[in-house]
DSSP file (Angstrom, degrees, kcal/mol; ACC not computed):
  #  RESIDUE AA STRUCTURE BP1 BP2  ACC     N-H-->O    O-->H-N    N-H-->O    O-->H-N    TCO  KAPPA ALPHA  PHI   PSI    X-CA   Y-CA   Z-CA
    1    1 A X              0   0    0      0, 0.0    26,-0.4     0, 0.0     2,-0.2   0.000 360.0 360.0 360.0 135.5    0.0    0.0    0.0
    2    2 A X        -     0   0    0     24,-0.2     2,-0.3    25,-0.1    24,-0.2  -0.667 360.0-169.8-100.7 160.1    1.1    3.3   -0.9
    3    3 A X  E     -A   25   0A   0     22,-0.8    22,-1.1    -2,-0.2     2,-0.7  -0.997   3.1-166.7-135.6 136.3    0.4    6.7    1.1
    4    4 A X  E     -A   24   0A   0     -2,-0.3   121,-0.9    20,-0.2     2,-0.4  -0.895   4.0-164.3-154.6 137.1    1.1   10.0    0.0
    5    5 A X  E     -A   23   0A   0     18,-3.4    18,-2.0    -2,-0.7     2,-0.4  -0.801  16.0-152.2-105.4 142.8    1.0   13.2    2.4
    6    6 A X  E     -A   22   0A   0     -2,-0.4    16,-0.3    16,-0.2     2,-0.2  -0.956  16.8-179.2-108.0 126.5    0.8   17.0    0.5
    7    7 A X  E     +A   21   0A   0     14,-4.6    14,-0.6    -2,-0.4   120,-0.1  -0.742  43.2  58.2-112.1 171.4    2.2   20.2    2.1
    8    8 A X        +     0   0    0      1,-0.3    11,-0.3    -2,-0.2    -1,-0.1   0.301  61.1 146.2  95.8  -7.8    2.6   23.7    1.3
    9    9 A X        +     0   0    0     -3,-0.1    -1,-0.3     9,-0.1   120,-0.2  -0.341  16.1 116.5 -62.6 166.4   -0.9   25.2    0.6
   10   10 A X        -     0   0    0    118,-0.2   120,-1.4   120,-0.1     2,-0.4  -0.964  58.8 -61.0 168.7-132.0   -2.1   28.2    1.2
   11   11 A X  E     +d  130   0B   0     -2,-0.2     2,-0.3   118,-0.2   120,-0.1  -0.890  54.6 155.5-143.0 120.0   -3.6   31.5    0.6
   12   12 A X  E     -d  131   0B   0    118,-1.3   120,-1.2    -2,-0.4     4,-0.1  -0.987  42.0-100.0-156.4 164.7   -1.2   34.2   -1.7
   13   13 A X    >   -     0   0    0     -2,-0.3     3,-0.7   118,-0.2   120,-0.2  -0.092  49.7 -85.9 -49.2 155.9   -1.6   37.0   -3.9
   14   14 A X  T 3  S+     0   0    0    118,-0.4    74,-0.2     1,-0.2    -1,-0.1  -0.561 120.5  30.8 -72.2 146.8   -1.5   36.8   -8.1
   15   15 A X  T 3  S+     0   0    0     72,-3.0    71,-0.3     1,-0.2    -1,-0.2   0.724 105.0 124.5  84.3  31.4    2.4   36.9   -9.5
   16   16 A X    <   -     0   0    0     -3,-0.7    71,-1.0    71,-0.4    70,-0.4  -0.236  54.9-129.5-102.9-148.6    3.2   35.1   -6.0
   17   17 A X        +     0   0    0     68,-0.2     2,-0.3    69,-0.2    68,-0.2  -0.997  23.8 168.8-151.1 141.0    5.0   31.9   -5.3
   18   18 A X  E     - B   0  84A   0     66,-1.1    66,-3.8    -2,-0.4     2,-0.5  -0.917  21.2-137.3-130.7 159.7    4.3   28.8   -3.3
   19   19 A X  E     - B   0  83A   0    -11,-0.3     2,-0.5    -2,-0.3    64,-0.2  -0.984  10.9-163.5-123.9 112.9    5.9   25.1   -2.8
   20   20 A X  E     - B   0  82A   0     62,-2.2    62,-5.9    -2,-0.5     2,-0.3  -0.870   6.6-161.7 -97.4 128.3    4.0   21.8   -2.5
   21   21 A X  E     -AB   7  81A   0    -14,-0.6   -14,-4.6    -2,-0.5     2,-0.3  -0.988   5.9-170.4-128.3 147.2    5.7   18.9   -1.3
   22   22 A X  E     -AB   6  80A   0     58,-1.7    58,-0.7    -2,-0.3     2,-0.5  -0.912   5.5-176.3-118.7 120.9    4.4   15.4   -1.8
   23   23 A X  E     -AB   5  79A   0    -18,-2.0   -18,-3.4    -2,-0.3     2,-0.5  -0.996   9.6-153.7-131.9 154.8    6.1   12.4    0.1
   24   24 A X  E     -A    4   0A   0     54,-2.9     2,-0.3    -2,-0.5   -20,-0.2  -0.958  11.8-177.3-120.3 127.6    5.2    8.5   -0.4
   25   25 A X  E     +A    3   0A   0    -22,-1.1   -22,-0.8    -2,-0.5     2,-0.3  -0.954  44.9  34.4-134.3 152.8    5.6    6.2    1.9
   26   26 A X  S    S-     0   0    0     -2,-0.3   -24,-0.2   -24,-0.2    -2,-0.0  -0.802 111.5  -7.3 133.6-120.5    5.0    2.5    1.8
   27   27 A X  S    S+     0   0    0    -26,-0.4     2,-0.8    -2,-0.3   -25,-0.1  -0.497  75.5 150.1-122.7  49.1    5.5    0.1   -1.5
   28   28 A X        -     0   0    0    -27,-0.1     2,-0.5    -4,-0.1     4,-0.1  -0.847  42.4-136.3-102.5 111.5    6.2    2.7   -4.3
   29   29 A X        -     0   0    0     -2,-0.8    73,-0.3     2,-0.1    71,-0.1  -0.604  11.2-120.1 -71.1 117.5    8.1    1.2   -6.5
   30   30 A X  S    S+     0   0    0     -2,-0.5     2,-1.9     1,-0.3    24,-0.4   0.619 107.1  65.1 -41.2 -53.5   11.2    3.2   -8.0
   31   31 A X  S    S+     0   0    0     22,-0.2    71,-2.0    21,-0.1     2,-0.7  -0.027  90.1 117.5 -64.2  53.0   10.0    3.0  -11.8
   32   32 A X  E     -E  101   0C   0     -2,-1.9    21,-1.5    69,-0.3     2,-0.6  -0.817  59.6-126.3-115.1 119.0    6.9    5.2  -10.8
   33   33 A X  E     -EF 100  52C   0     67,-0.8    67,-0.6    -2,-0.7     2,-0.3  -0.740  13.3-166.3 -98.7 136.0    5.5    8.4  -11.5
   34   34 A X  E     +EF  99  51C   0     17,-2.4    17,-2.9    -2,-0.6     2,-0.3  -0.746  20.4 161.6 -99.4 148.9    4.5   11.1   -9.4
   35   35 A X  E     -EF  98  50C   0     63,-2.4    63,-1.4    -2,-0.3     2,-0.4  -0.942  28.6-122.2-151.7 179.5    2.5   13.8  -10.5
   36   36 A X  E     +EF  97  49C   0     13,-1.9    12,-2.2    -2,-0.3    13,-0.8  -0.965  22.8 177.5-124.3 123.5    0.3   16.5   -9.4
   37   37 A X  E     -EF  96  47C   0     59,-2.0    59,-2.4    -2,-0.4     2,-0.3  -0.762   7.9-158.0-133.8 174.6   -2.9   17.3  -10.2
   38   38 A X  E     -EF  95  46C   0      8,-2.9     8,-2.3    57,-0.2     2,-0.5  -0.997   5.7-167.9-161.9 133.6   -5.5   19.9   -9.3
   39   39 A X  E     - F   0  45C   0     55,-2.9    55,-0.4    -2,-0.3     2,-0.2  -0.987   7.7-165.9-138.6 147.0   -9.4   20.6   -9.1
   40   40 A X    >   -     0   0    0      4,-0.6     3,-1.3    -2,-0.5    53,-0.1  -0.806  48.7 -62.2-107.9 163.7  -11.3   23.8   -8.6
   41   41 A X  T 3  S-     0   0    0     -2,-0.2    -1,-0.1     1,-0.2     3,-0.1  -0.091 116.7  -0.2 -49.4 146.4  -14.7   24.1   -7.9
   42   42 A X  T 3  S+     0   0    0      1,-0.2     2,-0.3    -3,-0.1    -1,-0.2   0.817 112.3 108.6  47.5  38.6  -17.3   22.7  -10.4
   43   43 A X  S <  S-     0   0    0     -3,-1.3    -1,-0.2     1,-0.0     3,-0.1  -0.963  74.1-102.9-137.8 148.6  -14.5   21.8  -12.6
   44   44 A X        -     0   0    0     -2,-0.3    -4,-0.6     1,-0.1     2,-0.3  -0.103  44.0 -95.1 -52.9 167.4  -12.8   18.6  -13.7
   45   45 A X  E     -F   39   0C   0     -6,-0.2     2,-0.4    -8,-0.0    -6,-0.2  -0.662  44.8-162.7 -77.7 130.3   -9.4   17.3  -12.2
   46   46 A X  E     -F   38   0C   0     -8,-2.3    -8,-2.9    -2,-0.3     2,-0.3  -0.916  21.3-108.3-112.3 144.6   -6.8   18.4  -14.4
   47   47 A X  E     +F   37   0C   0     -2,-0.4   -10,-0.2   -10,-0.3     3,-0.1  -0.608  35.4 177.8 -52.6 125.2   -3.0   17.1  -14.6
   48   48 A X  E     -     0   0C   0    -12,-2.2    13,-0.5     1,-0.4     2,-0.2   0.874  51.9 -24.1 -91.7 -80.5   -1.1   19.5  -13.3
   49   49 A X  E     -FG  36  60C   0    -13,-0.8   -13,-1.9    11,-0.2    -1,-0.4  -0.867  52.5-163.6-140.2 144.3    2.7   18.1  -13.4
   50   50 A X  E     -FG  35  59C   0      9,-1.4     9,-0.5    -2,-0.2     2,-0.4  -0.995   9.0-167.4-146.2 155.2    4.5   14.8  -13.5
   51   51 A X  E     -F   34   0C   0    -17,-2.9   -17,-2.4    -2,-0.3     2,-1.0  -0.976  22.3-139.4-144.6 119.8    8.1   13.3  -12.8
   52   52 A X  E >>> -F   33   0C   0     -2,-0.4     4,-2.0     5,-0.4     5,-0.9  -0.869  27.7-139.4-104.8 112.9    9.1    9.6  -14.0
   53   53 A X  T 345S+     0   0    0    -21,-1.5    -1,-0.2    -2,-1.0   -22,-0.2   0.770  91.2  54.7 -24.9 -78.2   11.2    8.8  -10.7
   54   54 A X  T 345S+     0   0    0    -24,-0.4    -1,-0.2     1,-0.3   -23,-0.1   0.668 125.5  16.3 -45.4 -55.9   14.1    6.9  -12.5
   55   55 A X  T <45S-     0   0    0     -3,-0.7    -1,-0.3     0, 0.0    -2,-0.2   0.748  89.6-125.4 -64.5 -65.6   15.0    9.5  -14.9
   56   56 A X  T  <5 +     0   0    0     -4,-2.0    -3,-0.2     1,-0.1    -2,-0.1   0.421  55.0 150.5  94.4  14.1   13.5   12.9  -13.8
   57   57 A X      < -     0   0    0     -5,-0.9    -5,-0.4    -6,-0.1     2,-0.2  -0.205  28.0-169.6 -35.8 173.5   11.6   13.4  -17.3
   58   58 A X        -     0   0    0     -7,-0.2     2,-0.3    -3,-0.1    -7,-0.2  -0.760  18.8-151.8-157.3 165.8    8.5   15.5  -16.4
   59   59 A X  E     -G   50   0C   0     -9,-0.5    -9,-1.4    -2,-0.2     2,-0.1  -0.956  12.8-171.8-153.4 123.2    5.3   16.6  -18.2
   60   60 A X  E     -G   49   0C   0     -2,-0.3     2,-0.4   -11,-0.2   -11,-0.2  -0.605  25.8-114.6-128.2-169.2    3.2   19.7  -17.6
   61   61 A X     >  -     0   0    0    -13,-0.5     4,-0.9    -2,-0.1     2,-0.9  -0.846  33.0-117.1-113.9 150.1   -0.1   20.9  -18.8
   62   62 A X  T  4 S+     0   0    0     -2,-0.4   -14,-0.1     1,-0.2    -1,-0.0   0.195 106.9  71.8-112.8  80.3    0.1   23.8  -20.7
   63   63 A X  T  4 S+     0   0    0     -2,-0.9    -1,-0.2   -15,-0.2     4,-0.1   0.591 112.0  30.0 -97.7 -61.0   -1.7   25.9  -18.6
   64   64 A X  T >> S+     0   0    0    -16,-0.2     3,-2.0    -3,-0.1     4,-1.6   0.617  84.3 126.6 -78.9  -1.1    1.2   25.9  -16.1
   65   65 A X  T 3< S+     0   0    0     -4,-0.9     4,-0.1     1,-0.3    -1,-0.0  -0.333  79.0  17.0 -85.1 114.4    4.4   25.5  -18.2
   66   66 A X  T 34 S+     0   0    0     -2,-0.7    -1,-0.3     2,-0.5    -2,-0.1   0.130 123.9  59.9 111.4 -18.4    6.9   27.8  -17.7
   67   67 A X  T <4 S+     0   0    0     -3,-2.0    18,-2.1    -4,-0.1    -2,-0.2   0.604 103.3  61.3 -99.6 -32.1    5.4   28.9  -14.7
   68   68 A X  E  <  -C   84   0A   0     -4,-1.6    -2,-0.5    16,-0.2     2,-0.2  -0.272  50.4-178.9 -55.7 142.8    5.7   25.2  -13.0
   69   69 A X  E     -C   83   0A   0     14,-0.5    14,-2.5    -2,-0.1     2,-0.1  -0.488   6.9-167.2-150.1 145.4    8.0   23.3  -12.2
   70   70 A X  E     +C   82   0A   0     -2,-0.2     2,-0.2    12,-0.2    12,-0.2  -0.451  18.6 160.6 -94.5 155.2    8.2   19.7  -10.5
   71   71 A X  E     -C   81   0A   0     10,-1.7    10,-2.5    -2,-0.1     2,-0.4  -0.877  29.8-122.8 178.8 161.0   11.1   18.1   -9.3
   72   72 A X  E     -C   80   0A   0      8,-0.2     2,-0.4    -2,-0.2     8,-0.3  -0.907  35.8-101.6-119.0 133.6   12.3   15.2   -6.8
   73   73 A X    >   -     0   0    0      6,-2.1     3,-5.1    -2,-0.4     6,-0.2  -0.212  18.4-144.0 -67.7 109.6   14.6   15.4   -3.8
   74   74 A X  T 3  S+     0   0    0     -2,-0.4     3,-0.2     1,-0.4    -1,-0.1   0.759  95.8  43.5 -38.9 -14.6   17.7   14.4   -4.4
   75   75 A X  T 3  S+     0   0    0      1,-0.5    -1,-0.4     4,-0.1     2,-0.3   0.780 124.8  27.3-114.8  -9.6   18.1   12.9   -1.0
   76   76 A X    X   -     0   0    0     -3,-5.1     3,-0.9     3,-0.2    -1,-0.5  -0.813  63.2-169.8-138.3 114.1   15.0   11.2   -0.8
   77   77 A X  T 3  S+     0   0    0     -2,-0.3    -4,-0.1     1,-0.3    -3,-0.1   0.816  81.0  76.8 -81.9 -37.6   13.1   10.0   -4.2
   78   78 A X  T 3  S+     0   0    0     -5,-0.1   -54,-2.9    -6,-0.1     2,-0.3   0.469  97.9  63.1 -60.6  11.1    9.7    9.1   -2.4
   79   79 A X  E <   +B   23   0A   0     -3,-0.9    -6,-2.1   -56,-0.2     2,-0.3  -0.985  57.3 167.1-148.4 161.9    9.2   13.0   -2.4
   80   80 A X  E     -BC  22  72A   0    -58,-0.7   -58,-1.7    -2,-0.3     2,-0.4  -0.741  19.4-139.7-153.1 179.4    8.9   15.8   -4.9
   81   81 A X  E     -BC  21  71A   0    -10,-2.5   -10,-1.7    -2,-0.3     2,-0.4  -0.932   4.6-152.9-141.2 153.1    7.9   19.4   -5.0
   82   82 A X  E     -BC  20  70A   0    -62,-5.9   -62,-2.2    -2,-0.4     2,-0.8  -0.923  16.5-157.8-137.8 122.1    6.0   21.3   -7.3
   83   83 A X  E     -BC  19  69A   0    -14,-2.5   -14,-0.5    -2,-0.4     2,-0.4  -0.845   4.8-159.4-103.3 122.7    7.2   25.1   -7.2
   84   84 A X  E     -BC  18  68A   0    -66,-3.8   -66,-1.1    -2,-0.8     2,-0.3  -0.918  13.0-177.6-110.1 137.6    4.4   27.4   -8.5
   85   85 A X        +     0   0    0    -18,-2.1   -68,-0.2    -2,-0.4   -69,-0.1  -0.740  64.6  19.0-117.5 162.9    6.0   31.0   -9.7
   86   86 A X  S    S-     0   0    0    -70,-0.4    -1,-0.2    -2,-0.3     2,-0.2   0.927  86.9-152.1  46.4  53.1    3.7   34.0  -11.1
   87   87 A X        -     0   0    0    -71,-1.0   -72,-3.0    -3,-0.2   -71,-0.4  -0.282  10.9-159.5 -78.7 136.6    0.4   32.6   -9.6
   88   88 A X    >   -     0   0    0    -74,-0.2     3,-2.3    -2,-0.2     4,-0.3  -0.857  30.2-112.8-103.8 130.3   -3.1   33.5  -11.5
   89   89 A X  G >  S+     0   0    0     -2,-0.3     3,-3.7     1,-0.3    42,-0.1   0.926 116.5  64.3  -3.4 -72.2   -6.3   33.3   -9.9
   90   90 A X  G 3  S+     0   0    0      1,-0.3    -1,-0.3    -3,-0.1   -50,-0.0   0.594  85.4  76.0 -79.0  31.8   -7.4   30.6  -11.9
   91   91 A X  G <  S+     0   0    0     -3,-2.3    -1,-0.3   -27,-0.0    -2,-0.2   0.798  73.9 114.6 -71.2 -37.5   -4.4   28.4  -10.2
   92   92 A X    <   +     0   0    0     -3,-3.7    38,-0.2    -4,-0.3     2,-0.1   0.066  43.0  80.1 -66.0 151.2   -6.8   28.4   -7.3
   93   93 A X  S    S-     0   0    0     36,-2.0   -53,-0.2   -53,-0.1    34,-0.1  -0.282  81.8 -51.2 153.8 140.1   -8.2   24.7   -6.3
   94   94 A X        -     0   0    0    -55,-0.4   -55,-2.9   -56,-0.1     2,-0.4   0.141  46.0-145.0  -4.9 118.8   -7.2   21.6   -4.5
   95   95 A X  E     -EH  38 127C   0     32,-6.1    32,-4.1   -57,-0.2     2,-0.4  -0.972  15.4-175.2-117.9 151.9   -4.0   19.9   -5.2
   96   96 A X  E     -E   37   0C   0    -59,-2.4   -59,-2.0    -2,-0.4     2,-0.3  -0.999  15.9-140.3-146.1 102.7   -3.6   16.3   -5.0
   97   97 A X  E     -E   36   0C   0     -2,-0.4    27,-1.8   -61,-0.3   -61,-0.2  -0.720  20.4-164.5 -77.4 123.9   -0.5   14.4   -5.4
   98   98 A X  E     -E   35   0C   0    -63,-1.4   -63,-2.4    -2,-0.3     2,-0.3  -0.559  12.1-174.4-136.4 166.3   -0.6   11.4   -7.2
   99   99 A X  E     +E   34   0C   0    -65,-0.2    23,-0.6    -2,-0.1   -65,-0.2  -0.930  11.3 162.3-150.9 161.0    1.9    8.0   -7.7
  100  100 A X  E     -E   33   0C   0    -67,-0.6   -67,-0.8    -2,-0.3     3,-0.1  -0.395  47.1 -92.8-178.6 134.2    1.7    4.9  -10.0
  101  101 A X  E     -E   32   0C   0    -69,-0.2   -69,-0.3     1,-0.1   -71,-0.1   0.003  55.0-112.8 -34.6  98.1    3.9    2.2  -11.3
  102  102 A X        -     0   0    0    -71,-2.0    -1,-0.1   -73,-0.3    11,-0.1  -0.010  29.5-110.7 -38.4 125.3    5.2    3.5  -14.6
  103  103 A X        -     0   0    0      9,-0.7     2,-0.1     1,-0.2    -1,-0.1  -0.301  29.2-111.4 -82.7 166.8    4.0    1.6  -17.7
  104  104 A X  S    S+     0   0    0      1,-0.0     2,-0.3     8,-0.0    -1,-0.2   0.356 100.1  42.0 -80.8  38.2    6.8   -0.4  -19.5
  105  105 A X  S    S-     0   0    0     -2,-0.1    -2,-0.1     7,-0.1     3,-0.1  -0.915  78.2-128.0-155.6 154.2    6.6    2.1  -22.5
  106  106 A X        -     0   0    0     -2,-0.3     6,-0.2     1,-0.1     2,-0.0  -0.305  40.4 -81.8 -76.9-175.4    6.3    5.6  -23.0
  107  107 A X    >   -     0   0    0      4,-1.1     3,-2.3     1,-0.1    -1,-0.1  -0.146  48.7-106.1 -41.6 144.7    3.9    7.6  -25.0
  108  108 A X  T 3  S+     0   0    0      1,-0.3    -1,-0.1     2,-0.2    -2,-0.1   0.999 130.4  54.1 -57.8 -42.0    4.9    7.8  -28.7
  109  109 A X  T 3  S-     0   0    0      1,-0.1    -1,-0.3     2,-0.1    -3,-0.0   0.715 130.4 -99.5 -56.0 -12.6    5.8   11.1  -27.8
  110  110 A X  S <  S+     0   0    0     -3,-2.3     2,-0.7     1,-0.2    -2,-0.2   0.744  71.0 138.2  79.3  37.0    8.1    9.9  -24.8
  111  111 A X        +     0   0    0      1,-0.1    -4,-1.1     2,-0.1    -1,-0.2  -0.841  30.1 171.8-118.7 132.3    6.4   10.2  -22.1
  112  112 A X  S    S+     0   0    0     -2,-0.7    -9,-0.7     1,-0.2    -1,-0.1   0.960  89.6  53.7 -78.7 -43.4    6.2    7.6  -19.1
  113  113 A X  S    S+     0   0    0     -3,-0.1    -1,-0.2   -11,-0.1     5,-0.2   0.772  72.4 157.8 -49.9 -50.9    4.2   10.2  -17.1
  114  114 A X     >  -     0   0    0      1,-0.1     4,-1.4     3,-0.1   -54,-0.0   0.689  27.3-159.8 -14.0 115.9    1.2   11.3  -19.2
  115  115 A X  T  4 S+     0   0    0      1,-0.1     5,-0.2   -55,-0.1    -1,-0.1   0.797  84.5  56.7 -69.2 -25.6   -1.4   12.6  -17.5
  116  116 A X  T  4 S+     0   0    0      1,-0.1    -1,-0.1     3,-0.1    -2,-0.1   0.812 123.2  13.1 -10.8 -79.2   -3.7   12.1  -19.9
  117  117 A X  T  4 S+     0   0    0      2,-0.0     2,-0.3     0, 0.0    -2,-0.1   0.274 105.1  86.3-128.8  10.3   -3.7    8.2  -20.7
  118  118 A X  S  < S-     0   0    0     -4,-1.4     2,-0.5    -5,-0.2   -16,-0.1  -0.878  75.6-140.3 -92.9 144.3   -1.4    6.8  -17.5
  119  119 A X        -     0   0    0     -2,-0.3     2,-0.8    -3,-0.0     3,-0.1  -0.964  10.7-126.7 -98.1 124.0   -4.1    6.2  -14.4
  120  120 A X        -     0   0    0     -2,-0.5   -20,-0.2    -5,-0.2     3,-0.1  -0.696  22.3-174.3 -91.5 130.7   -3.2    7.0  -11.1
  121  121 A X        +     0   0    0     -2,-0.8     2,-0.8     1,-0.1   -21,-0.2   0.967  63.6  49.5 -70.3 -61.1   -3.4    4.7   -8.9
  122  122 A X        -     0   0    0    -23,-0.6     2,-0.6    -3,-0.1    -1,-0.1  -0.669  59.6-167.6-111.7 124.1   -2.6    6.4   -5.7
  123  123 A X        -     0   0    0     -2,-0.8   -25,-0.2   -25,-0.2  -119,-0.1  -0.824  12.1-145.8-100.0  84.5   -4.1    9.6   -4.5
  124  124 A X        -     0   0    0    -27,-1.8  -119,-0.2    -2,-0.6    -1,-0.1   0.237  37.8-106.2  -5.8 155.4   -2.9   12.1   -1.4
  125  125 A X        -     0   0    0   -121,-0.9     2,-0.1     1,-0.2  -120,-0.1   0.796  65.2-100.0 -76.5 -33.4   -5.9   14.0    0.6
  126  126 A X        -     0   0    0    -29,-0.1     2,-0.3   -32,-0.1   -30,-0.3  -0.181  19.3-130.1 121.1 123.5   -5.2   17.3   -0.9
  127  127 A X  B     -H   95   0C   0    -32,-4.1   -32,-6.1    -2,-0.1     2,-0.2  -0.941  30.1-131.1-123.3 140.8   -3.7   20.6   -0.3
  128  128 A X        -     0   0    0     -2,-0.3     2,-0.4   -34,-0.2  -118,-0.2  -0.492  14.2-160.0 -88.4 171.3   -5.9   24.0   -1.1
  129  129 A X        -     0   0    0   -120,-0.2   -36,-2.0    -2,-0.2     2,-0.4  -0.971   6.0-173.2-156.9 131.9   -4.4   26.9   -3.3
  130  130 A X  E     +d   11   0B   0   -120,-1.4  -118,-1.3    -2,-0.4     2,-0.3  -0.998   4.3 179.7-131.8 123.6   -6.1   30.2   -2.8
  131  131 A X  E     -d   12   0B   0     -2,-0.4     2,-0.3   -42,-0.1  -118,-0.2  -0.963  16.3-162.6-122.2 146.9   -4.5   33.0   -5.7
  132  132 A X              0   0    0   -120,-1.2  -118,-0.4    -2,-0.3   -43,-0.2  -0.722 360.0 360.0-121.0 162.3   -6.5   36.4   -5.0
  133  133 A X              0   0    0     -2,-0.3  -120,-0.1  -120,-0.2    -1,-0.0   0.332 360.0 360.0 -83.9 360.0   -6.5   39.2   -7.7
């Protein structure tokens, strides 16, 4: 069983900055992707951000790219960060940090991660993100 705890929400102005950190603890197997994902009210869950663990590829959406960025801690792999710079209003919504066993091929594009058409399996409770005008 895997578990996975979210930090780092909270409440910030637009153009500001916050850090979510994600760690998994448990059975998570190294060839895994972590990602982030995110829902506001009345809205679907969107793929935020992803990192496939062995490698450190990652895959953003591009709402957030260029503004984003994931990455995993060198000293511990079961955890990862997602650093949001120049935050817009419509960042705000629940983020949820998310793991699953990497499939054994990427996308034709290369990607292990997709958020798209990989399901993640296992799901964190959820950190808010509040951006005011």
């Amino acid at each position: 069983q895997v578990q996975l705890a979210e930090s780092g929400g909270g409440s910030v102005q637009a153009g500001g900055s916050l850090t979510l950190s994600c760690t998994a603890s448990g059975s998570l197997y190294d060839d895994s992707c972590m990602g982030w994902f995110r829902q506001a009210p009345g809205k679907e869950r969107e793929g935020v951000a992803a990192i496939y663990k062995p490698i450190r590829t990652t895959d953003y959406s591009d709402s957030v790219k260029g503004r984003f960025t994931i990455s995993q801690d060198i000293a511990n792999k079961n955890t990862v960060f997602l650093q949001m710079n120049s935050l817009k209003p419509e960042d705000t919504g629940m983020y949820f940090c998310a793991a699953v066993r990497a499939p054994s091929m990427p996308t034709p594009r290369g990607s292990w991660c997709d958020m798209a058409s990989v399901e993640y399996e296992h799901w964190g409770q959820g950190t808010q993100v509040t951006v005011s005008s």
